[in-house]
N, C-alpha and C positions, 0 to 999 in steps of 0.2 A: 305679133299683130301690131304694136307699137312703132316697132321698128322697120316694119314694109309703111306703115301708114308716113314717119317722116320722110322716106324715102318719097315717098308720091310728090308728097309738100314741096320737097326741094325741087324737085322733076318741073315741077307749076311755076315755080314763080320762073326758075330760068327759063321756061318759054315764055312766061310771057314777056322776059324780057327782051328775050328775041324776035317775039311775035310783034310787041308793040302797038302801034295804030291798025293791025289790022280788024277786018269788021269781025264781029260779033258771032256769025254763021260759021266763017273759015276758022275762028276761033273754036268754036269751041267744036268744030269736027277735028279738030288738031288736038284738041284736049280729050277727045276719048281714043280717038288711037294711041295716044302716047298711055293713056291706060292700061287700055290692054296690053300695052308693049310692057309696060313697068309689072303687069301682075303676070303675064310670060314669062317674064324675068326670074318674079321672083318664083313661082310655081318649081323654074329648074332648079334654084338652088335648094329648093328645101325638098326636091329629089336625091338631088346628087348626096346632100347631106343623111336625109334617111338610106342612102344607098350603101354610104361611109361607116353609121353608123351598124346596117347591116351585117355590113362585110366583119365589122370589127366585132362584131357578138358572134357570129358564126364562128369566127376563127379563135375567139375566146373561150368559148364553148367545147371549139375541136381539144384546142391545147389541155383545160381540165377534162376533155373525156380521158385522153391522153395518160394525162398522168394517174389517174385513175384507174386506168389499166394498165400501168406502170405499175400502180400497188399492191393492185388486187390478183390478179392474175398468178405472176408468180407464188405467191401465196395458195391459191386455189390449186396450178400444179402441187405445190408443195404437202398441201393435204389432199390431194389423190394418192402422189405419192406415198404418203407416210401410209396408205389405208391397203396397198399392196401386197401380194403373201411375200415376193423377196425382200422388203424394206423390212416386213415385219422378222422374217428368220434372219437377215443382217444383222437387226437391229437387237434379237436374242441372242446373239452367238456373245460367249462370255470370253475375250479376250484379254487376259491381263496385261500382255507386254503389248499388247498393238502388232504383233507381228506377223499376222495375216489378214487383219483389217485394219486400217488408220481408224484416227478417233473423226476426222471429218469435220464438217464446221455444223452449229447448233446457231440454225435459224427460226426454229418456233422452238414455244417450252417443252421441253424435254425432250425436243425430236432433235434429231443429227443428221445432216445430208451431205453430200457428196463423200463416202467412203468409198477409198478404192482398196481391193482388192487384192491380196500378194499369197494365193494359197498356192502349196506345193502341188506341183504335176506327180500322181501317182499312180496315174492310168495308165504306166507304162511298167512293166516289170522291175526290179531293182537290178544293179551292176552288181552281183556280187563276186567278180572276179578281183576287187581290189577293195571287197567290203574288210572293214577293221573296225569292232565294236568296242567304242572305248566308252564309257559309262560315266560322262562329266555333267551328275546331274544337279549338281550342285550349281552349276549357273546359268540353267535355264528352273530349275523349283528353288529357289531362295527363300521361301517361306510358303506359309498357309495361301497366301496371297495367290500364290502364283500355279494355284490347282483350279483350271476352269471348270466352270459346271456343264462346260460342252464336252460331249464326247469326242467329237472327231478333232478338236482344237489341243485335246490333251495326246493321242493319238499322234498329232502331228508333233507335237512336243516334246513326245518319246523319242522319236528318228531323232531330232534335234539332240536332245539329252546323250541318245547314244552313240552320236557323230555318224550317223547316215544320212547319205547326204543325197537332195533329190535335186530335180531340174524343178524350177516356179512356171508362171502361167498358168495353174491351174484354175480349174471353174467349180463353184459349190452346185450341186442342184439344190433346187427347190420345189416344196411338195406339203400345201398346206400348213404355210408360212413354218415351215421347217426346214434346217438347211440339211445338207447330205454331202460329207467328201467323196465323191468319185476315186476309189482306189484298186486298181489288179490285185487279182486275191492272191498272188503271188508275198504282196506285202504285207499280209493277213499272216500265212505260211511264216513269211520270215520274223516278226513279233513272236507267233506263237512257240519258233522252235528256240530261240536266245531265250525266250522267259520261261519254257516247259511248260505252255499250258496245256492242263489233263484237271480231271476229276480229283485235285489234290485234297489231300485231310489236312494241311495248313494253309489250306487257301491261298499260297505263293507268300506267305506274311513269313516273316521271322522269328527266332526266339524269342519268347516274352513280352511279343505286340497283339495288344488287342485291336479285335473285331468289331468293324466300324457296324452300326444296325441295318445302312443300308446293301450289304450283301448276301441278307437273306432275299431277298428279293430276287435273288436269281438263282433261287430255288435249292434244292436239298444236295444234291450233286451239283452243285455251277463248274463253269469252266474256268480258271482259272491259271495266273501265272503271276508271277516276280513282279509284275509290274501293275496288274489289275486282273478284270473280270472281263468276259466276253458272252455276248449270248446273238441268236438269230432272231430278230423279228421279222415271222412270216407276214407277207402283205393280210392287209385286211379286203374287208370286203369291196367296197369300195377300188382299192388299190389293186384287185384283183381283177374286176369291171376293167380298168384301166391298163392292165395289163403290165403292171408293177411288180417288179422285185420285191422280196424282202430287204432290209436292213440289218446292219451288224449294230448292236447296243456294247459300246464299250465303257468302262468305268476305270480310273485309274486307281492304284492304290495313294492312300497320302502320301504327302509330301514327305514328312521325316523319314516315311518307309524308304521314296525313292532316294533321299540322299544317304542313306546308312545304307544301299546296294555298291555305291561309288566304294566307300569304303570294305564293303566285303569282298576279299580278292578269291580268286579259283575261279568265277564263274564265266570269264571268257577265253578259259585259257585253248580250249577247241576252236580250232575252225569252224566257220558255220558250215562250209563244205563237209567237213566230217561229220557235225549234227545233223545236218541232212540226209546224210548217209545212214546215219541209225536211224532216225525216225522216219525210213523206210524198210529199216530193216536192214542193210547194208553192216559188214560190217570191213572195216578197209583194212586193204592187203596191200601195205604201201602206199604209194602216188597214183596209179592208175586198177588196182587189182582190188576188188572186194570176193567178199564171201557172204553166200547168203544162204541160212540154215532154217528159214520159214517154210511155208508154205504160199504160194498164191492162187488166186481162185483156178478152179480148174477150167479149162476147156469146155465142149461138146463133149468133144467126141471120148476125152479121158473120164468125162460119168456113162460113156457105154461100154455095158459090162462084158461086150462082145471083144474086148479092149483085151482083157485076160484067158481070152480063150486055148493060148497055146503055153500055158499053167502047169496043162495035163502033158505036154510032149518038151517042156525045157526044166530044168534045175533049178532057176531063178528067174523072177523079172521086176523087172524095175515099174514101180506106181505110186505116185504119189497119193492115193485114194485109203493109203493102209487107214488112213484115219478115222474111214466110215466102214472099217472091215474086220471082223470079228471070228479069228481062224485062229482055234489053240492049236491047229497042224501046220501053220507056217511060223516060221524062223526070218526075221530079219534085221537088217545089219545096216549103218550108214555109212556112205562115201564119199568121198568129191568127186565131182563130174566137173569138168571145165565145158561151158556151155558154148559149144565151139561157134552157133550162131548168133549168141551173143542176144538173148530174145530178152529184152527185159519187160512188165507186166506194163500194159497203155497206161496207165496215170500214171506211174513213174518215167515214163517216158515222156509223160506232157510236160510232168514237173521239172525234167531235166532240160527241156526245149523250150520251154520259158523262162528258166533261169540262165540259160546259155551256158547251159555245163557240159562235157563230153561225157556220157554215159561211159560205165568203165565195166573192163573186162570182170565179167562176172563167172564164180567158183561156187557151184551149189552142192548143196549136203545132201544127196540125194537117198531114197530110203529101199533097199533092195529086197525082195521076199525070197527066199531058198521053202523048199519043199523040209517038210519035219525030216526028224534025225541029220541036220547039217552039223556038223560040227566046226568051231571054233577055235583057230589056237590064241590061249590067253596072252602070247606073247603081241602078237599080231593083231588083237581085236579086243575090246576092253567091253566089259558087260556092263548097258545101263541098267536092264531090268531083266527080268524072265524072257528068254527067247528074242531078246532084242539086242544089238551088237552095233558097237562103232569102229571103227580103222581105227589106232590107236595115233600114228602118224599125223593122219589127219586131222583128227581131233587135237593132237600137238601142236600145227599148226595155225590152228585157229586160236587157241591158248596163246600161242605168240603172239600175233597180231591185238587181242586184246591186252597182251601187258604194254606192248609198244603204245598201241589208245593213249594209257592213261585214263584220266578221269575228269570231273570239275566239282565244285563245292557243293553244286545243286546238281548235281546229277545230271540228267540226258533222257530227253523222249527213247526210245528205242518200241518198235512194232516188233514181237516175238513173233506175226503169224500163222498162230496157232488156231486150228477150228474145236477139235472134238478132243484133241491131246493136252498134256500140256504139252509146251513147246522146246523143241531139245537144250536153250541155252537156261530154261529152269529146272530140268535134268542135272547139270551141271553144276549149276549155281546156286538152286535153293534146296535149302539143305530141308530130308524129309523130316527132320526132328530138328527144331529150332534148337530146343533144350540141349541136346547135343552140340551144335553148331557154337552155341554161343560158349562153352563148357569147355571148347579144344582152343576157341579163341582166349580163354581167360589162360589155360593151361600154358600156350604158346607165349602170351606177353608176360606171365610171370617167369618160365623158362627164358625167354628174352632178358629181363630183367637182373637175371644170376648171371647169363655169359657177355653180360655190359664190359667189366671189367676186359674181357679178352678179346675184344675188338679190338682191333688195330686200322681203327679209324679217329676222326676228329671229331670234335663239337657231341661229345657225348652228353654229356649235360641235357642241351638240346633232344637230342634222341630218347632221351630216358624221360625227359619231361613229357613227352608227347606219348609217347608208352603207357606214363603211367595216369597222364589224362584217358585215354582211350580204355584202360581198364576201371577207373572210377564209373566211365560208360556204361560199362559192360558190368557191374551190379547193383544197377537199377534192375527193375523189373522190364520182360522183354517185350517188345513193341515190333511189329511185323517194319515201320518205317519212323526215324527218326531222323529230324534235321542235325541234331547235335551231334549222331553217331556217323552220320554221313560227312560232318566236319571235320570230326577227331580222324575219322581214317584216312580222309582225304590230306588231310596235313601228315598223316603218319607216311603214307605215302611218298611225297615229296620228299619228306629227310630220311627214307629210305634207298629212292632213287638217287638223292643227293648224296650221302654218305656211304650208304655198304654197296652202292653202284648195281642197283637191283635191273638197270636197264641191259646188264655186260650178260654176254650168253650162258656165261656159268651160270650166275645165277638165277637166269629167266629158265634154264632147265631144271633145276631144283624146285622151283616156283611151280613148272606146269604139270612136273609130277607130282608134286603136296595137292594139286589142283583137283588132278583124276584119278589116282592112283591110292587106293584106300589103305593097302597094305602099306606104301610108303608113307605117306601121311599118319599111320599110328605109328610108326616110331620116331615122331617128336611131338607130337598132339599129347602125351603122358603125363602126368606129374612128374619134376624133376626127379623123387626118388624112386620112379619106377623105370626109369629111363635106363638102361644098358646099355648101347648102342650109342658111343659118344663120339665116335668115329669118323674120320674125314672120308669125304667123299672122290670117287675116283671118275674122273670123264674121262672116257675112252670113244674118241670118234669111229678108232679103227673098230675095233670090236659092237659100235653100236651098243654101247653097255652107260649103264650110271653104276657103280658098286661100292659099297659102306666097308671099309675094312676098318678091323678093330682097333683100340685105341695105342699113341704109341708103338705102333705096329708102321716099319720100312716099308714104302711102298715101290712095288720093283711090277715092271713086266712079266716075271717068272710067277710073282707070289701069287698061292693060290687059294691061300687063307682069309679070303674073304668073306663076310658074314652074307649079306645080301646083293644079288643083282637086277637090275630094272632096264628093261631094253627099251632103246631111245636113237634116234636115225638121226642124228646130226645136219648130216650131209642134207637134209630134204627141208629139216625144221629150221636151220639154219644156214641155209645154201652160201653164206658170206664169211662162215666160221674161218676157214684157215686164210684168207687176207687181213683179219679183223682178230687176231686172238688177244686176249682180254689180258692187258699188263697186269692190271693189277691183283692178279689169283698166282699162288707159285706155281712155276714150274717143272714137271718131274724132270730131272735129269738126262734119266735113264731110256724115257721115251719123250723127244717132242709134244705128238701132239696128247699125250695125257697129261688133263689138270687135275689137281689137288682143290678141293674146297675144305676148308679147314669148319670144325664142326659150328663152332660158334658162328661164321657168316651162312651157313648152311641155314641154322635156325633162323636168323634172320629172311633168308630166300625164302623161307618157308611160310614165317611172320605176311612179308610182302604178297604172295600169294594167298592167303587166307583175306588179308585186307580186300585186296581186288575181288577176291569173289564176295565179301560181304557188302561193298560198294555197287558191283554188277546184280546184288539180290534185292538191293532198291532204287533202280533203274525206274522213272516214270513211265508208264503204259502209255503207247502213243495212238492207242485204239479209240479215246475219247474226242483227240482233237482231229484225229483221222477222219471221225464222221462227222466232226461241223466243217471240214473243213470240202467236204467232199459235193456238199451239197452247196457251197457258193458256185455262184457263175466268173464268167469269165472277168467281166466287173464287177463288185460291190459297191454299196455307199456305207458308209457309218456313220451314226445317227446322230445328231444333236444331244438324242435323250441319254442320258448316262443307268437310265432305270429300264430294264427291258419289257416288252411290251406282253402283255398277258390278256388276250382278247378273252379269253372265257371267264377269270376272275373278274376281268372289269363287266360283263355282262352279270355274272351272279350279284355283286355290289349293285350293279343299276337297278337292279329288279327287287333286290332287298329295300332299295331306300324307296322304290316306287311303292309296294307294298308296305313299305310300314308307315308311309304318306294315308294310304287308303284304310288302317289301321287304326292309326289316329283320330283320321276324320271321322272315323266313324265313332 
């Protein structure tokens, strides 16, 4: 107000110094225009000035909205974010090395943002044409540390451990802020058959390791294997609404457990190809050839009974139904049938077509009914039981095939496929009186023991140590399945094959007769001094014969003083015999293709076969993991939770703690 009022003042006097002598009237109409002029004047500038300072509060104003929500905002995403179900299952997933999530950057307290993402693709089947399980678990579990409380993260850490190796890009689901690996149950299969999970009585743990508490939790029978626990969580209710899968709950074993696997050796020395094969029931005949002596489910049309009508007008027929058939007037007998269609059962055919394997020419044990009064000759057909008969041949050659097997430290799933029977290969192998069984083994490794000296092999020492460990075994008190005794044999094994060359024909024929053949098998199953019969053994291809001639006794083509003979078809059991004849056995003179087994490597071949069947008599049942395994879908996920889900206990718990709320209060 001051400073417009000078302004006028000055305005004044310079007119009037311009104005001068003019009159009074012109005066001072000149003096109120130039007024108004001067308050025009000033009116605009202190327009233009409120106009300025307008402008400059607006745009001051915009600026701190600005940064404002510069601040805020990210932040606000950032707690939506954090309040998310996948932020929150990222944010649970317990990752010790960082190696399928990054650690990410920590922009509010205790939350972490941007994690990306690096989990395996296992939505696709595994390669197992170039699979090699090498068990380096040692530098993926380094300590305690490095066992997550995720399930599917420990899961992925296994493949890693075992050198399986996957393509990445994969995706977690999520489902009530829990995560879930997406995996083909194919990968499921291939876990479960390298660890043998089944219904085991040492829970997959090893000698002299305790039992962690939380694997009662998955109940009285859990599934289990070498590496952990497996179970199904059926969907819930909810999940069910939604149209949800179940879940696989996996739990690993501890750390020390899994590094003391690295060092236990035997357990991959099978193909997983060939494990496959048994825990189907397969059992292989070479590179392409199996055999298969189960059962699988039947048909239609072979449970109508209208099937055996022409019973009454032939001498035999063939049905695999004997199982549900109760006829003390039939006789029957098994054989191989080469199944010239080639028809293998649909899920093992799914299984071979997901795993990109050629199904292989299959050889079935088939079971044939003869009308009563058949007769048998014992030469030709070997009696398992009353009225029941196997091909002797046949049964040799399956015998073969399982010494060639071999074995592993922890044994092998194998499916016996048996319904209402037991199943032929426990016919064989499990002996009907253990006490006996165990009684011809203790006899045979102390006979062992005395014809040490007369081997004419190396590293005896070795052999006799493992002998006589395997018999310290053997009086303990007897146990239907043992991890130690399944150790000792398996190493006896080895420096059996290693040293008196139990793999060479000679001696896999001594072997497969100790195997089936009762009357051969008691004359060396004896006590050393009741034993007679010290006799080398004579293989004769031409003749089809095995025969014991007495001790010190010339062995000639003419002689005919031999004590026992055992008929044995070379030519069929061993179709590679005369390319392949075994240096290391003598040879007779007199006739080429007759060998000599001299008595002492005899008891040996005998030793070997006796091992192998008490190895094949705790073979793990693959009938447990058959049916979890049967009931996933084509995908699975596995669970974050390592503790498997129990919807009706945790409803009995909710309702107890509700009531004893209303208990109280009262």
């Amino acid at each position: 107000m001051c400073h417009s009022t000078a302004i006028s003042c000055s305005w004044r006097r310079k007119f009037r110094q311009i104005l001068g002598d003019m009159p009074p009237e012109d005066a001072q109409a000149v003096n109120i225009a130039m007024l108004l002029l001067l308050q025009h004047i000033s009116d605009s500038v202190k327009g233009k000035i409120d106009f300025l300072l307008l402008l400059l509060g607006t745009w001051l104003s915009a600026g701190l909205a600005l940064i404002a929500l510069v601040g805020v905002l990210p932040v606000l995403l950032l707690y939506r974010e954090a309040r998310t179900d996948r932020y929150r299952a990222i944010t649970n997933v317990h990752d010790p090395h960082n190696c399928f999530i990054s650690p990410g950057i920590a922009l509010l307290p205790g939350k972490r943002f941007f994690q990306k993402l690096r989990v395996p693709n296992l939505a696709e089947p595994p390669k197992i044409t170039y699979l090699k399980i090498e068990r380096q678990c040692r530098q993926v579990f380094k300590g305690d540390q490095d066992r997550s409380s995720t399930g599917w993260v420990n899961f992925a850490n296994i493949l890693r451990a075992y050198c399986i190796s996957s393509e990445s890009g994969g995706e977690l689901a999520v489902h009530r802020s829990e995560s879930f690996l997406p995996v083909h149950r194919t990968w499921i299969l291939l876990l479960g058959i390298i660890d043998r999970y089944a219904n085991r009585p040492d829970y997959g743990l090893f000698r002299n390791e305790g039992k962690e508490e939380e694997m009662d939790d998955f109940g009285r029978k859990p599934l289990c294997g070498l590496s952990g626990f497996m179970a199904y969580n059926p969907p819930t209710s909810h999940e069910d609404i939604q149209r949800l899968n179940g879940s696989i709950c996996f739990r690993m074993h501890s750390t020390p457990h899994m590094n003391y696997m690295e060092e236990f050796t035997g357990i991959d020395v099978m193909p997983f190809r060939t494990l496959l094969l048994l825990y189907l029931g397969y059992i292989p005949r070479g590179d392409h050839d199996v055999y298969f002596i189960g059962l699988e489910e039947q048909t239609p049309h072979e449970q109508d009974p209208r099937v055996r009508e022409y019973y009454g007008r032939n001498d035999h027929f063939s049905t695999d139904d004997f199982y549900r058939r109760n006829d003390s007037n039939v006789t029957s007998a098994w054989q191989i049938v080469l199944d010239k269609e080639n028809l293998i059962a649909y899920n093992h055919e799914r299984i071979f077509r997901e795993m990109g394997i050629v199904p292989p020419k299959v050889y079935r044990l088939e079971r044939v009914g003869y009308a009563s009064g058949r007769s048998f000759d014992d030469r030709e057909y070997y009696a398992l039981e009353q009225d029941e008969y196997i091909n002797r041949t046949d049964i040799y050659c399956i015998l073969r095939s399982i010494l060639n097997l071999g074995s592993s430290s922890q044994s092998f799933l194998y499916n016996k496929h048996a319904r209402n029977e037991k199943a032929l290969v426990e016919r064989i192998f499990v002996p009907q009186d253990p006490a006996d069984f165990s009684i011809r083994l203790k006899n045979l490794l102390h006979l062992s023991t005395q014809i040490m000296d007369h081997l004419n092999i190396g590293n005896k020492p070795v052999l006799l140590e493992a002998i006589i460990a395997l018999t310290e075994i053997c009086q303990k008190p007897l146990v239907p399945w043992s991890r130690e005794l399944l150790k000792r044999c398996y190493e006896l094994d080895l420096l059996l094959r290693q040293y008196c060359k139990a793999n060479c024909f000679a001696m896999q024929a001594i072997s497969i007769l100790y195997m089936l053949d009762k009357d051969f098998r008691s004359l060396y199953v004896c006590p050393e001094e009741q034993i007679t019969h010290k006799g080398a053994l004579v293989l004769n291809p031409t003749t089809k014969t095995v025969e014991i001639a007495p001790p010190d006794l010339e062995i000639s083509h003419a002689n005919q003083e031999l004590i026992s003979r055992f008929l044995f078809d070379f030519g069929i059991v061993f179709p590679d015999w005369p390319g392949q004849m075994s240096t290391e056995l003598e040879e007779v003179h007199s006739q080429a293709n007759i060998l000599e087994v001299r008595y002492p490597e005899a008891v040996m071949a005998c030793l070997h076969g006796h091992v192998v069947m008490a190895m094949w008599n705790m073979v793990l049942p693959a009938n447990d993991f058959s049916t979890f395994y049967t009931k996933l879908d084509r995908l699975v996920h596995i669970s974050a939770q390592t503790e498997p889900r129990n919807v009706t206990n945790l409803e009995e718990i909710l309702a107890a703690r509700y009531y004893g709320r209303r208990d109280s209060s009262a």
